[in-house]
VEXBA-670946 format. One record per atom (N, C-alpha, C): atom name; y, z, x negated. Coordinates in Angstrom, 2 decimals. Layout:
<atom atom="CA" Y="Y" Z="Z" X="X"/>
...
***
This chain:
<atom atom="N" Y="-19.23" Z="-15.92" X="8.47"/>
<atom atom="CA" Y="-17.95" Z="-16.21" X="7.86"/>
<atom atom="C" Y="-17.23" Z="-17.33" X="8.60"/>
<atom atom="N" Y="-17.71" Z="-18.30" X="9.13"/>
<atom atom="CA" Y="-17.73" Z="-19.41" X="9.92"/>
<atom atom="C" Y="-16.81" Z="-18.94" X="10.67"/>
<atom atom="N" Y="-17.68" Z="-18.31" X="11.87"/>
<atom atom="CA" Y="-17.22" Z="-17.43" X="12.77"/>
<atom atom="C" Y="-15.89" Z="-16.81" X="12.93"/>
<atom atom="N" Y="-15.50" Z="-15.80" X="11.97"/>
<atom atom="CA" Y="-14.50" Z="-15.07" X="11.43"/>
<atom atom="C" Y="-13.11" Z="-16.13" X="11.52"/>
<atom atom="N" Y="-13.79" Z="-17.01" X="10.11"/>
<atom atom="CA" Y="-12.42" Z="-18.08" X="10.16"/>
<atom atom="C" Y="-11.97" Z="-18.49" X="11.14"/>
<atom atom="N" Y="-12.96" Z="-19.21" X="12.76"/>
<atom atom="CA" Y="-12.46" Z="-19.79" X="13.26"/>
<atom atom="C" Y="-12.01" Z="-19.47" X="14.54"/>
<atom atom="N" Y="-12.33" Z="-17.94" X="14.55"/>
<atom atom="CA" Y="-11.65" Z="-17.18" X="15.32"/>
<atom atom="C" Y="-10.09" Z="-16.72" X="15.08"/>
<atom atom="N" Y="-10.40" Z="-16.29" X="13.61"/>
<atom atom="CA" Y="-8.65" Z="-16.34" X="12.75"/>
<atom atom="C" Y="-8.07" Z="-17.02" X="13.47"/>
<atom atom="N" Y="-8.28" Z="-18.45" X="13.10"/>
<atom atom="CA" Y="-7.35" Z="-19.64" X="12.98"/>
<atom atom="C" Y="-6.50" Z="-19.46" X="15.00"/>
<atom atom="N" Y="-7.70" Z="-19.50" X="16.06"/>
<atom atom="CA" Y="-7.07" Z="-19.50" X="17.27"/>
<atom atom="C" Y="-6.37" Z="-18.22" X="17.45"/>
<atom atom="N" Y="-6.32" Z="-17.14" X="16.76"/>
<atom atom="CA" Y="-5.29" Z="-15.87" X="17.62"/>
<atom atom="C" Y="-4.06" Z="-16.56" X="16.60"/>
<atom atom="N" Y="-3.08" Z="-16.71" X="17.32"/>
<atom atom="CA" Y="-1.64" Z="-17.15" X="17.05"/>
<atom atom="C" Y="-0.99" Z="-15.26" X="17.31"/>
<atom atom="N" Y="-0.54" Z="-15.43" X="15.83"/>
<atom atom="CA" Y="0.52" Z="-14.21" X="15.36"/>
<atom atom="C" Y="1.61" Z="-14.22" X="15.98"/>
<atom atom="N" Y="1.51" Z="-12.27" X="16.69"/>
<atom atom="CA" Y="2.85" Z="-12.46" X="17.84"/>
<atom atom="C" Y="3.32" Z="-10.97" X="16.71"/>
<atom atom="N" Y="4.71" Z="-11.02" X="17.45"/>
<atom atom="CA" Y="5.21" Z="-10.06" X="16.52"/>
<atom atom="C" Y="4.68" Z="-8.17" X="17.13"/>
<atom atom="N" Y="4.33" Z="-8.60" X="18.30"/>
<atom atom="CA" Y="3.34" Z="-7.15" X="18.74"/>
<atom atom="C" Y="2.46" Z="-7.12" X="17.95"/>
<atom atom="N" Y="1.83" Z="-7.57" X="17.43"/>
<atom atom="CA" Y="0.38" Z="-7.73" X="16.98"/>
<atom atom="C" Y="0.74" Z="-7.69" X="15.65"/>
<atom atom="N" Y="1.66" Z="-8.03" X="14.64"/>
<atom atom="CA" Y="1.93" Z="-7.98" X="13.35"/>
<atom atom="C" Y="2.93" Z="-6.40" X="13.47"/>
<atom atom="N" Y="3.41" Z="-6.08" X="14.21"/>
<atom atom="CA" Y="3.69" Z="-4.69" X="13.95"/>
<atom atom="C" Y="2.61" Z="-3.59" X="14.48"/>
<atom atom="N" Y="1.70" Z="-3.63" X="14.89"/>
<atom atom="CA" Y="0.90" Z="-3.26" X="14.97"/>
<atom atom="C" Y="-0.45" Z="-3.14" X="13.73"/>
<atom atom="N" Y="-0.53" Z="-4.37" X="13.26"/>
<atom atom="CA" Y="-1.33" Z="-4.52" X="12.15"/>
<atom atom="C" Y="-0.54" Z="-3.57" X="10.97"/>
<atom atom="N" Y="1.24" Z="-4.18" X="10.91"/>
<atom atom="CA" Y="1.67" Z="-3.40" X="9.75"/>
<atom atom="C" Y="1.37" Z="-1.62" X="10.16"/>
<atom atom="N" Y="1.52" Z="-0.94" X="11.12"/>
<atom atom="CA" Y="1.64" Z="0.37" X="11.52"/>
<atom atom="C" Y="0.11" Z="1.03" X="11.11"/>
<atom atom="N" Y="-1.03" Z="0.06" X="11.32"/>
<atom atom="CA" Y="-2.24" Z="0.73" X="10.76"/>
<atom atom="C" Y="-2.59" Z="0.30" X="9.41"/>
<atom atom="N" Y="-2.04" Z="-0.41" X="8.40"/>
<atom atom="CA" Y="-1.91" Z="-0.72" X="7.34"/>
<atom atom="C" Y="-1.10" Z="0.67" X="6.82"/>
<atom atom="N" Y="0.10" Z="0.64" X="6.89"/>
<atom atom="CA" Y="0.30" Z="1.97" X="6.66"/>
<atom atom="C" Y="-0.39" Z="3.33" X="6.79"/>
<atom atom="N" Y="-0.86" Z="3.54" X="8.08"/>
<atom atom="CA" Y="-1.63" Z="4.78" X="7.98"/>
<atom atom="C" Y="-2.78" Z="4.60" X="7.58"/>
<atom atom="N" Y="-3.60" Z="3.38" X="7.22"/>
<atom atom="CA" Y="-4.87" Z="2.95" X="6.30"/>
<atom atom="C" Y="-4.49" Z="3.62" X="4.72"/>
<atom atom="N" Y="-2.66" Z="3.10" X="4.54"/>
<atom atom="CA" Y="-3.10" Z="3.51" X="3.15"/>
<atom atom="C" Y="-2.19" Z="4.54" X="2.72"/>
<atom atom="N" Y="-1.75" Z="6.21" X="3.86"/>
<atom atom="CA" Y="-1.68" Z="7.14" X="3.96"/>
<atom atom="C" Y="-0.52" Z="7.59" X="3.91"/>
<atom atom="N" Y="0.52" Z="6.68" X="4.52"/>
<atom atom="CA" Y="2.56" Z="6.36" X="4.85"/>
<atom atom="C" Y="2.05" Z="7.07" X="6.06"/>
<atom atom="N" Y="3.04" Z="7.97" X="6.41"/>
<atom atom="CA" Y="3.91" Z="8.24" X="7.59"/>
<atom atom="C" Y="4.54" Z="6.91" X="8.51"/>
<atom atom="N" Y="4.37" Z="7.15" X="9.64"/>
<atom atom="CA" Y="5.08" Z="5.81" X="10.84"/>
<atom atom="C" Y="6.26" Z="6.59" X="11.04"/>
<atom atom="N" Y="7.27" Z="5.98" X="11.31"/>
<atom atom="CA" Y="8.30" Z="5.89" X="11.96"/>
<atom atom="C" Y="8.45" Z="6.01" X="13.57"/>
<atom atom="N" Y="9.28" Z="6.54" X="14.15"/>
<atom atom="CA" Y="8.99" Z="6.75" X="15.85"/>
<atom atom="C" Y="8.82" Z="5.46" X="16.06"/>
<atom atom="N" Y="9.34" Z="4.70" X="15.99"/>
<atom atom="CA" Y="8.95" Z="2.83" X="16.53"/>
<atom atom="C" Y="7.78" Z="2.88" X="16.30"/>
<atom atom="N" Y="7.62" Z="2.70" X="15.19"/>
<atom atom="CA" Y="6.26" Z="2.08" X="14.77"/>
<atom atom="C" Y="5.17" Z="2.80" X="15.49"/>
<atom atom="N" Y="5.07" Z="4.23" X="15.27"/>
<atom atom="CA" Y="4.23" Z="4.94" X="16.08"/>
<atom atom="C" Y="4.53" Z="4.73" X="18.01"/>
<atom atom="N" Y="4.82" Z="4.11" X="17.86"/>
<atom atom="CA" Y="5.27" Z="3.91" X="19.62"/>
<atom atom="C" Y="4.84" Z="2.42" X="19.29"/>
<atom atom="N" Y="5.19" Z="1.62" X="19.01"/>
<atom atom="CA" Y="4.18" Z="0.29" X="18.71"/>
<atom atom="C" Y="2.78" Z="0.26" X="19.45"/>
<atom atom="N" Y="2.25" Z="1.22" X="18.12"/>
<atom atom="CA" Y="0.79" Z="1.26" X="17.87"/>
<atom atom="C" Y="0.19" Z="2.34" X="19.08"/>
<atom atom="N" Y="0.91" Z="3.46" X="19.20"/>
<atom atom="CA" Y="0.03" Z="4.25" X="20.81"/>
<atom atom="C" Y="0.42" Z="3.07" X="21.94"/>
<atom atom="N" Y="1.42" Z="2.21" X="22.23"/>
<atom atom="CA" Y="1.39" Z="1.28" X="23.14"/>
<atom atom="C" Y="0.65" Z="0.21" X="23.19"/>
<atom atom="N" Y="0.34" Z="0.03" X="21.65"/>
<atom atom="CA" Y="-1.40" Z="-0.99" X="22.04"/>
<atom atom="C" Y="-2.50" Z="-0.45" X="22.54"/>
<atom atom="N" Y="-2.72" Z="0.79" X="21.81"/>
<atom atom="CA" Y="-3.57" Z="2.38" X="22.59"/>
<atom atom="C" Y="-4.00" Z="2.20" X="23.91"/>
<atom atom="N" Y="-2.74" Z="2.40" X="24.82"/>
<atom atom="CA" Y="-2.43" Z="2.84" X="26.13"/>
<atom atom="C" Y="-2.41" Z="1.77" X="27.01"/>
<atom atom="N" Y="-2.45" Z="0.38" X="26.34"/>
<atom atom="CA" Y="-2.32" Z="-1.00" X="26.89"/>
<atom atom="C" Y="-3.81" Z="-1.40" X="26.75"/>
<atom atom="N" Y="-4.66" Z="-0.50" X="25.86"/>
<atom atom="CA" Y="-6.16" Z="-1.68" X="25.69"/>
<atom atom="C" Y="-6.45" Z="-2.80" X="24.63"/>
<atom atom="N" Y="-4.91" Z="-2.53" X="23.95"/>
<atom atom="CA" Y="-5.26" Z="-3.77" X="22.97"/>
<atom atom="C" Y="-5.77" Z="-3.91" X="21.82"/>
<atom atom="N" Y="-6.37" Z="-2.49" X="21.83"/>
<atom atom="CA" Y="-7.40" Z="-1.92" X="20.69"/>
<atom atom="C" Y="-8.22" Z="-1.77" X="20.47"/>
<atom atom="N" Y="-9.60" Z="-2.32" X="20.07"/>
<atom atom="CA" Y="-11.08" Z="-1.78" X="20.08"/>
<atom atom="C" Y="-11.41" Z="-0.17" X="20.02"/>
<atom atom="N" Y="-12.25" Z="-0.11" X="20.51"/>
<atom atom="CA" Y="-12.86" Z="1.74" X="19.86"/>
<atom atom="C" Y="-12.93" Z="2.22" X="18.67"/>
<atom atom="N" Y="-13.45" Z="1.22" X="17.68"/>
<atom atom="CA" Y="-13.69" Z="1.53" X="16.09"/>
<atom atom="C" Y="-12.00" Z="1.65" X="15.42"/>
<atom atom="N" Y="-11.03" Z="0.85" X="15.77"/>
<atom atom="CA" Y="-9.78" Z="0.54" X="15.44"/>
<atom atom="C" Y="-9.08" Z="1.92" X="15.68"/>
<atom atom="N" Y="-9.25" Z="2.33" X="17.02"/>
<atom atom="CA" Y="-8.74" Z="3.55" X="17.67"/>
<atom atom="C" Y="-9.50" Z="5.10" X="16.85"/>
<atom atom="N" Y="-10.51" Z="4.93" X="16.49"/>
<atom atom="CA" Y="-11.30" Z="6.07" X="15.99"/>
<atom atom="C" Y="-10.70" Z="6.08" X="14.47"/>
<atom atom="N" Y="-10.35" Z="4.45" X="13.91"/>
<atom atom="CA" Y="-9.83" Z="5.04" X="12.42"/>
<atom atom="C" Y="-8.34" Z="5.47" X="12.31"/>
<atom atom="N" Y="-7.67" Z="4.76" X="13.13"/>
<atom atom="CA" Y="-6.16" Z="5.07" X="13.14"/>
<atom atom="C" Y="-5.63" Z="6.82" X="13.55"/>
<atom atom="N" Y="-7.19" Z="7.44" X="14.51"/>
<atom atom="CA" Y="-6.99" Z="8.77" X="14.83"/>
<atom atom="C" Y="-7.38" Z="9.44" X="13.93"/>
<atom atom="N" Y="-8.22" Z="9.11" X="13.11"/>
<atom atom="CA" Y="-8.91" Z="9.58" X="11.98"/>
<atom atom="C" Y="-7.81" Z="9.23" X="10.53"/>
<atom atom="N" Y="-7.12" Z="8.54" X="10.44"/>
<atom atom="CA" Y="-6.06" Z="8.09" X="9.43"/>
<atom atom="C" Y="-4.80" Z="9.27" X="9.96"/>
<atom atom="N" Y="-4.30" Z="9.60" X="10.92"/>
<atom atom="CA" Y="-3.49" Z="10.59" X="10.99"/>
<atom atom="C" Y="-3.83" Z="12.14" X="11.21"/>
<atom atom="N" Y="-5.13" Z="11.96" X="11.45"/>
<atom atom="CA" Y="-5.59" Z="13.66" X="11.55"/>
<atom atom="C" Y="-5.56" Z="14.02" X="9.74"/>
<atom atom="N" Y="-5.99" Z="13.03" X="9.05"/>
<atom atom="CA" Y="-6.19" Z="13.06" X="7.64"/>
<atom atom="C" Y="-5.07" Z="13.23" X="6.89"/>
<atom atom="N" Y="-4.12" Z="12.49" X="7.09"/>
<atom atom="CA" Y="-2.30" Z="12.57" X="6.52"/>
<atom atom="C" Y="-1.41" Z="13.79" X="7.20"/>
<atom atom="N" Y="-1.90" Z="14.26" X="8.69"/>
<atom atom="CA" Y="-1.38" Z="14.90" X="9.23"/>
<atom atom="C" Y="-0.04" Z="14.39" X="9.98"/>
<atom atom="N" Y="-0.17" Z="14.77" X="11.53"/>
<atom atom="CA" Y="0.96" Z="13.95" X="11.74"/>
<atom atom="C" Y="1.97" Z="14.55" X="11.92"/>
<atom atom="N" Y="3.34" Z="13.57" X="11.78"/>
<atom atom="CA" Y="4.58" Z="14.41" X="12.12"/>
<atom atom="C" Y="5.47" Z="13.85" X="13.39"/>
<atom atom="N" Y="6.54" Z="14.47" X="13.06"/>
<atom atom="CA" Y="7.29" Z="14.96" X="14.28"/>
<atom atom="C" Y="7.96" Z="13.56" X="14.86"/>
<atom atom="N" Y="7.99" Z="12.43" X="14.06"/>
<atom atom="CA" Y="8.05" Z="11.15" X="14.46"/>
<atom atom="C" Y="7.20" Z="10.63" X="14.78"/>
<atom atom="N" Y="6.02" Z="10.99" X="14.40"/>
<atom atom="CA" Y="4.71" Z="9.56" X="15.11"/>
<atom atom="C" Y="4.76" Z="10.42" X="16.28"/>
<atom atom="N" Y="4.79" Z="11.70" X="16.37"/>
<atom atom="CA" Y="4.64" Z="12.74" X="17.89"/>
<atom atom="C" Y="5.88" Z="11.78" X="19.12"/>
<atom atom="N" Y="6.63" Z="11.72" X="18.49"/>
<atom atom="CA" Y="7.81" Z="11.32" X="19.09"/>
<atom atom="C" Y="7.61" Z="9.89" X="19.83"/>
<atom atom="N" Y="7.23" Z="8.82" X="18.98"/>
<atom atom="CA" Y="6.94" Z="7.95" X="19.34"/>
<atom atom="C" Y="5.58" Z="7.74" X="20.06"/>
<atom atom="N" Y="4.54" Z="8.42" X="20.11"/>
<atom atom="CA" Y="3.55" Z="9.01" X="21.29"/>
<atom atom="C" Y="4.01" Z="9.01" X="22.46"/>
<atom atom="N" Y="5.10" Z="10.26" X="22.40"/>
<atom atom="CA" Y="5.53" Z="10.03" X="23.63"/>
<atom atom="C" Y="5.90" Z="9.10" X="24.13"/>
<atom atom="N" Y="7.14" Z="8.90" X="23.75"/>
<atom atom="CA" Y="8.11" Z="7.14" X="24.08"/>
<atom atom="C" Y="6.91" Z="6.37" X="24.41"/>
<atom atom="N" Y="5.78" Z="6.50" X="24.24"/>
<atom atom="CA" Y="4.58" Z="4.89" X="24.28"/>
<atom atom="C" Y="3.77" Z="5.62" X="25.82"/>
<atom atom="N" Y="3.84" Z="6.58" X="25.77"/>
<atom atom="CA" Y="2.73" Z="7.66" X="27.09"/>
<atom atom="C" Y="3.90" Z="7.20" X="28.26"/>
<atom atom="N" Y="5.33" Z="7.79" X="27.75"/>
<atom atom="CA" Y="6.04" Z="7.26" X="29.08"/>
<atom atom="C" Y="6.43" Z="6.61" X="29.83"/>
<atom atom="N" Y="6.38" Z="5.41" X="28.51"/>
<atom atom="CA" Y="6.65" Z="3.51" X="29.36"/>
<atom atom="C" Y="5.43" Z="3.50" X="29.85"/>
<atom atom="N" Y="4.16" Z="3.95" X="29.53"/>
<atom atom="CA" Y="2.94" Z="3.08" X="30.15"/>
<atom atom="C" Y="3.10" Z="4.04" X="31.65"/>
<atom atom="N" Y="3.82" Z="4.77" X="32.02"/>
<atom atom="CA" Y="3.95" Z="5.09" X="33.36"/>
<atom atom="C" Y="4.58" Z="4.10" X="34.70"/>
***
């Protein structure tokens, strides 16, 4: 617990990282993303700024809700900047 906290305390909240948190909060608790938002979150994806377990639930959170034609959208938009 130690640990946890005092790791908390040093990551300083950027607004990548809080729209990112909000985008899998949502699909944690079974909202549709928005093309942004879903372009957010595949650009942390495609950047690395995601663990494996993080990446396995967020793919597993939209295979489950089913995705649509905006998180598709914003996939792309996130596949094509990382070019």
């Amino acid at each position: 617990m130690y640990f946890q906290n005092n790791l908390a305390e040093k990551l300083e909240p950027t607004p990548a990282r809080d729209d990112v948190e909000e985008a899998l909060a949502g699909l944690y608790a079974g909202r549709s993303l928005d093309s942004d938002a879903a372009q957010s979150l595949l650009g942390a994806v495609v950047e690395g700024r995601l663990d494996d377990p993080t990446i396995a639930a967020m793919l597993i959170a939209l295979r489950l809700k089913g995705e649509t034609a905006e998180e598709l959208i914003g996939a792309a938009r996130a596949l094509r900047a990382a070019d």
